[in-house]
DOMAR-919219 format. One record per residue (C-alpha): residue in one letter; x, y, z. Coordinates in steps of 0.25 Angstrom, whole numbers, padded with zeros to 4 digits, always signed. Example, Ala and Ser with C-alpha at 12.3 -4.5 7.8 and 13.67 -1.06 7.14 Angstrom:
<recs>
a+0049-0018+0031/s+0055-0004+0029/
</recs>
This chain:
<recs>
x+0477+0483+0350/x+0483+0477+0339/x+0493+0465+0338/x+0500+0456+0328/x+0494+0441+0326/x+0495+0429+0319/x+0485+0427+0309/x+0478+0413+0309/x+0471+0409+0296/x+0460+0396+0301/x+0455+0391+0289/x+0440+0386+0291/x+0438+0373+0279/x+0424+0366+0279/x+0414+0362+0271/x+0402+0370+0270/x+0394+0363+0280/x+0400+0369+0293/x+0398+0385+0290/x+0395+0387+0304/x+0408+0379+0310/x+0416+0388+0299/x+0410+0402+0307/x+0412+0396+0319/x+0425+0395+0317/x+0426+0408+0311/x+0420+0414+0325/x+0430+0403+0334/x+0442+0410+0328/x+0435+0423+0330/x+0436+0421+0343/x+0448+0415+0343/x+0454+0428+0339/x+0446+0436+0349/x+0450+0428+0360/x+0466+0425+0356/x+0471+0432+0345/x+0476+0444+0354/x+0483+0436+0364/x+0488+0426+0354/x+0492+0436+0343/x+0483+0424+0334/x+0473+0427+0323/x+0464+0419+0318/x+0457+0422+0303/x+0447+0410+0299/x+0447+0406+0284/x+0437+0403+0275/x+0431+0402+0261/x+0418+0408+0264/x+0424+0421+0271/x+0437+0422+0264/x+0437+0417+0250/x+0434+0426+0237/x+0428+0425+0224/x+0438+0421+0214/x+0439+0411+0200/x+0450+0403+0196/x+0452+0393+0206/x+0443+0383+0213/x+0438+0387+0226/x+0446+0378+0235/x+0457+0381+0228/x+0454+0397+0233/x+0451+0394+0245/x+0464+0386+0246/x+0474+0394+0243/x+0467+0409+0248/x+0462+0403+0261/x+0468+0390+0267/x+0481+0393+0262/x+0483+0404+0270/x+0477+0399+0284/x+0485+0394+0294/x+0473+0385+0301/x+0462+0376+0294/x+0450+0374+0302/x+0440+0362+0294/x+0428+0358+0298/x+0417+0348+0294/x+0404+0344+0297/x+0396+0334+0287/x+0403+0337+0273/x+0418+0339+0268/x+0413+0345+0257/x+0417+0347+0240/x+0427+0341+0234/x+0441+0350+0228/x+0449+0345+0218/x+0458+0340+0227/x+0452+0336+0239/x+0439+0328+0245/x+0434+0343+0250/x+0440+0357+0249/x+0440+0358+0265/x+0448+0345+0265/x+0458+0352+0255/x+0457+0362+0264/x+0463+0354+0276/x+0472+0346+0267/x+0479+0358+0262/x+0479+0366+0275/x+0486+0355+0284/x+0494+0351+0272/x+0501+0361+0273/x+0505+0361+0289/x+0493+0369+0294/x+0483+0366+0304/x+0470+0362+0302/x+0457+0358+0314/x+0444+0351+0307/x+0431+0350+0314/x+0420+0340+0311/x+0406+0342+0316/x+0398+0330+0321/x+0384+0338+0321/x+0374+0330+0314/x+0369+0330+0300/x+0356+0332+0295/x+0352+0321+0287/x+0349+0331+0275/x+0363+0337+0277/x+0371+0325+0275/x+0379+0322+0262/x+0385+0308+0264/x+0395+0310+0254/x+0400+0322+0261/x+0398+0317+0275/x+0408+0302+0269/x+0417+0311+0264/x+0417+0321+0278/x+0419+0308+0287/x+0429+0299+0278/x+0439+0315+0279/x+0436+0315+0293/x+0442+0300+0295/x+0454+0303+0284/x+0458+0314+0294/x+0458+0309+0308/x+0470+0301+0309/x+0477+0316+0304/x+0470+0327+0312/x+0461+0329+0324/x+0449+0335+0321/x+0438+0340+0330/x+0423+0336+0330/x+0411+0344+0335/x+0396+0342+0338/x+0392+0358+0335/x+0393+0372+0333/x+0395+0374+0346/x+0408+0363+0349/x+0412+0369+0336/x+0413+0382+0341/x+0420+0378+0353/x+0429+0367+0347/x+0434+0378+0335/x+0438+0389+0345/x+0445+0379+0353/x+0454+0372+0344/x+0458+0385+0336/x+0463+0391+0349/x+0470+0378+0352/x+0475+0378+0338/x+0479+0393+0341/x+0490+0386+0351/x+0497+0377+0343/x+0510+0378+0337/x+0507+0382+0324/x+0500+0393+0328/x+0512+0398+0337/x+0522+0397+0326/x+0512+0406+0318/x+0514+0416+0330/x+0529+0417+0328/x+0528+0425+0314/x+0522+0438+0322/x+0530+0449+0323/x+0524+0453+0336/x+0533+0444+0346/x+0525+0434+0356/x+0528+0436+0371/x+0528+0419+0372/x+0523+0419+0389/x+0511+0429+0384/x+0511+0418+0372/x+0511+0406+0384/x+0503+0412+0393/x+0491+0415+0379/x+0492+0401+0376/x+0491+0395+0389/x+0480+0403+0393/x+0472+0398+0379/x+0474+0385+0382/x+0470+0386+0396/x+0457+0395+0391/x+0455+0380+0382/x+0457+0372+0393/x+0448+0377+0402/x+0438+0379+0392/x+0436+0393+0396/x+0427+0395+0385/x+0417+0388+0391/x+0420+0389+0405/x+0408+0396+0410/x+0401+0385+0405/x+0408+0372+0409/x+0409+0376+0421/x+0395+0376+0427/x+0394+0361+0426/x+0401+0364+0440/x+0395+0378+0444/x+0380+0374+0439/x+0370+0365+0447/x+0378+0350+0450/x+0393+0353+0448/x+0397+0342+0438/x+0412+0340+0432/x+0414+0333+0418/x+0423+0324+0418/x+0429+0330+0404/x+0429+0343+0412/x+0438+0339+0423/x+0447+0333+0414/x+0447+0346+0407/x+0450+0356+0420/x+0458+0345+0426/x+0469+0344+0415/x+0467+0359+0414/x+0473+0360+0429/x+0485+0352+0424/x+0486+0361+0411/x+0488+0373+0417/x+0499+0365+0429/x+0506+0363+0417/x+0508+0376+0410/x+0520+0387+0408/x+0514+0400+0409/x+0527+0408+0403/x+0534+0419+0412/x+0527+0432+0417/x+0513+0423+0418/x+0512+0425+0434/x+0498+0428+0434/x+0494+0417+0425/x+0502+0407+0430/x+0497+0411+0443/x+0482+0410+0438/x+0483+0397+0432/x+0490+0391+0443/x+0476+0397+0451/x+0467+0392+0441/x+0473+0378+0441/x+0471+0379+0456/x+0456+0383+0456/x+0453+0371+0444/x+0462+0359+0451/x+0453+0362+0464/x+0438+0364+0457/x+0443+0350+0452/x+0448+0344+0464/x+0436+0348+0471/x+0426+0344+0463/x+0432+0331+0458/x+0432+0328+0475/x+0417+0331+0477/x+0413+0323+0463/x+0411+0309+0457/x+0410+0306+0442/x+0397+0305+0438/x+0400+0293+0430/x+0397+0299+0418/x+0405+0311+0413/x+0409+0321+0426/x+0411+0322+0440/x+0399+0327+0450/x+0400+0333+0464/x+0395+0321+0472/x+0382+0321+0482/x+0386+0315+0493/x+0373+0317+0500/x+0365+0309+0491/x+0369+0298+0499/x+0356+0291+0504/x+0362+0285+0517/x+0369+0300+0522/x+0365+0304+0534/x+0356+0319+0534/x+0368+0325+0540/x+0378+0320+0530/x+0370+0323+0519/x+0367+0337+0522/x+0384+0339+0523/x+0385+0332+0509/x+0375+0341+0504/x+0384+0353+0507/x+0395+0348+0505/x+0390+0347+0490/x+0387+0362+0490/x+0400+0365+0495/x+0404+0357+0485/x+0397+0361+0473/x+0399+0378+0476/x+0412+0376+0478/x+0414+0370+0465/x+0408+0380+0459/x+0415+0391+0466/x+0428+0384+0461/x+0421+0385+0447/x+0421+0400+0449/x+0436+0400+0455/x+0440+0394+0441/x+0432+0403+0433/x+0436+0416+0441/x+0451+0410+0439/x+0447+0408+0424/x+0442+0423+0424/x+0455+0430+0432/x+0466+0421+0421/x+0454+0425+0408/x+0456+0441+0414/x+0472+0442+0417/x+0475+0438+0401/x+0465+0446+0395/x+0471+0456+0404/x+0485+0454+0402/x+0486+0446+0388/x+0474+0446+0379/x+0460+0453+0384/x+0453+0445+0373/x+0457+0433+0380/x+0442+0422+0379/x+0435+0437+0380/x+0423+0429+0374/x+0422+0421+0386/x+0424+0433+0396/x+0425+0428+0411/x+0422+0414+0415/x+0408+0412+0424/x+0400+0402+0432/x+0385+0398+0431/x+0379+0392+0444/x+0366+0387+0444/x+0354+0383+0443/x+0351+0392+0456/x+0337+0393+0465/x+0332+0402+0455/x+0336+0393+0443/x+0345+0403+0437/x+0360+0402+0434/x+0371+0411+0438/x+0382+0416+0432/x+0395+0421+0437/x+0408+0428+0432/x+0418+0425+0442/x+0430+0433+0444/x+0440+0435+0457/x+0439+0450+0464/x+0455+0451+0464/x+0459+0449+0448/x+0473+0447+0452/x+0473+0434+0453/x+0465+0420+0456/x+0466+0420+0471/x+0464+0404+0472/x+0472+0397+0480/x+0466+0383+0484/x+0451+0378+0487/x+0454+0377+0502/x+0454+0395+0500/x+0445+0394+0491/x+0433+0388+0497/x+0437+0399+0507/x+0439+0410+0497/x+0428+0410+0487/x+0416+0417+0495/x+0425+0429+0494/x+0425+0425+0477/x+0417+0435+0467/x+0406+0423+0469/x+0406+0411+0477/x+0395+0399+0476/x+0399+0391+0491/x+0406+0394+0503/x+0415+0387+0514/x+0427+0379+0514/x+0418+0366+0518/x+0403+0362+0521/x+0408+0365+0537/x+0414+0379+0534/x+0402+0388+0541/x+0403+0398+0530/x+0398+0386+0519/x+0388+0381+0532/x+0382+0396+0531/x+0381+0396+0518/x+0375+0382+0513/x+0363+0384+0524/x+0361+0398+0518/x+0361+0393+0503/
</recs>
């Protein structure tokens, strides 16, 4: 199917230190592109003097690349590491006249410095001066962004260009298309981006199982982060015709506000950097009777934390399948369906599971107190039982 876009030229200015930062972002915009472009109408081309330069005499290099390359991007993405490199006729280096000409001239620019360590046979102190005394030059006038890897690179890259996908800029750039806009499908793309960002939904399969495998355990940093999400999406305007999404947010919401509600009310802060569900039945002075009741009450506990995990990540699943369904099927397709990971079980294996609900017409969540209740009849559920009393957890705790 084909379909009229907004063409995005990210001009890519480093010195030649960082060729593996420069692919990276090549593949970041990529996928970018895979993921958004159809929903957004949004395409992003990366610029570069080793992919888009020819031979030519006449003119010095910089000069070239100048005026056939960043002259026509609309972005500049700069990155360093531990040189700023040669010198041009008019500036300290020619990605720094890059980035001086680019945001002279009203245009965008995100620069990236790497904190990886240097091999002492790699270091040119007269480079690395120069690196750092252009790093303190610009840090009263920008915000840049520092990383510790390939890896964090990779992540921070494709996370700040789809933020800057949002901004105004880039919105104004959309109004030259011929093709008209329907501005709620436009609200409702955005507001699900952001949402995908806030959650992390990239990596939620995997930040999840620090409450779904062995000991659950809640960062502090992470709680903050669902916590102000809950109030994020309180806060939105969904646009008109947006029933089903404004329904399935507003179930969502629910499912996260009580994950966090009980969790926080069964956990203390460790003292150091998260909360951890508490063992009551540690206590040296319980009576045997009390401790056994603290003891299930922990299981109860923990698997319905986990099963509350899986409620979050089916509810994820049903809002990730209606806009592919109805708005953009390439919509985070890399990421597929969110799953858990429990473990480590008797067998010392892990297990993995895709969660989904049966009825695909909406998220049937109503509060915990229908939950706890409702979950054994859930594609999967880990516990059982409204309460350590309820026979139905009694059966099921002497049996496991």
């Amino acid at each position: 199917m084909g379909y009229t876009a907004k063409v995005i030229r990210v001009f890519i200015a480093s010195p030649s230190d960082v060729q593996n930062e420069r692919q990276i972002t090549r593949e970041a915009i990529y996928q970018w592109n895979s993921i958004n472009s159809l929903n957004t109408k949004l395409v992003l081309v990366p610029v570069g003097w080793e992919k888009d330069t020819t031979a030519s005499y006449g003119s010095p290099p910089q000069e070239e690349i100048n005026a056939k390359l960043l002259a026509t991007c609309d972005l500049l993405v700069g990155i360093f590491w531990r040189k700023l490199g040669s010198e041009t006729k008019e500036f300290i280096s020619g990605s720094v006249e890059e980035i001086e000409k680019h945001t002279s001239s009203g245009k965008p620019a995100m620069l990236f410095f790497s904190n990886a360590a240097i091999p002492k046979k790699e270091i040119d102190e007269d480079q690395y001066q120069k690196l750092e005394k252009f790093k303190e030059s610009i840090k009263h006038k920008c915000l840049y962004m520092e990383y510790k890897d390939y890896d964090e690179f990779a992540s921070l890259i494709f996370d700040q260009l789809s933020r800057q996908m949002n901004e105004e800029w880039v919105k104004s750039e959309l109004h030259t298309l011929i093709e008209p806009v329907n501005k709620s499908r436009e609200i409702l793309s955005t507001l699900m981006t952001e949402w995908s960002l806030n959650l992390d939904i990239q990596h939620m399969s995997e930040w999840t199982t620090c409450l779904t495998y062995g000991t659950p355990y809640l960062p502090k940093e992470m709680y903050d982060r669902l916590d102000q999400l809950t109030r994020w999406i309180l806060s939105r305007t969904w646009g008109t015709n947006q029933e089903a999404y404004i329904d399935g947010l507003y179930r969502f919401r629910l499912i996260l506000s009580d994950l966090l509600l009980f969790y926080m009310k069964y956990s203390e802060y460790d003292g150091s950097k998260g909360y951890i569900i508490v063992k009551k039945y540690n206590n040296p002075n319980l009576k045997e009777s009390d401790v056994n009741r603290f003891v299930m009450e922990y299981e109860f506990v923990c698997y319905l934390v986990i099963d509350l995990v899986a409620e979050l990540c089916r509810a994820t699943n049903y809002l990730l399948d209606l806009f592919r369904t109805e708005i953009d099927p390439m919509f985070l397709l890399n990421i597929g369906h969110i799953y858990i990971t429990t473990g480590p079980h008797m067998d010392g294996k892990d297990l993995y599971y895709v969660v989904l609900y049966k009825e695909r017409d909406r998220i049937p969540y109503e509060n915990l107190d229908k939950f706890k209740t409702d979950r054994k009849n859930r594609d999967v559920c880990f516990g059982i039982g409204v309460g350590i009393d309820d026979p139905e957890f009694l059966e099921w705790y002497h049996k496991s």
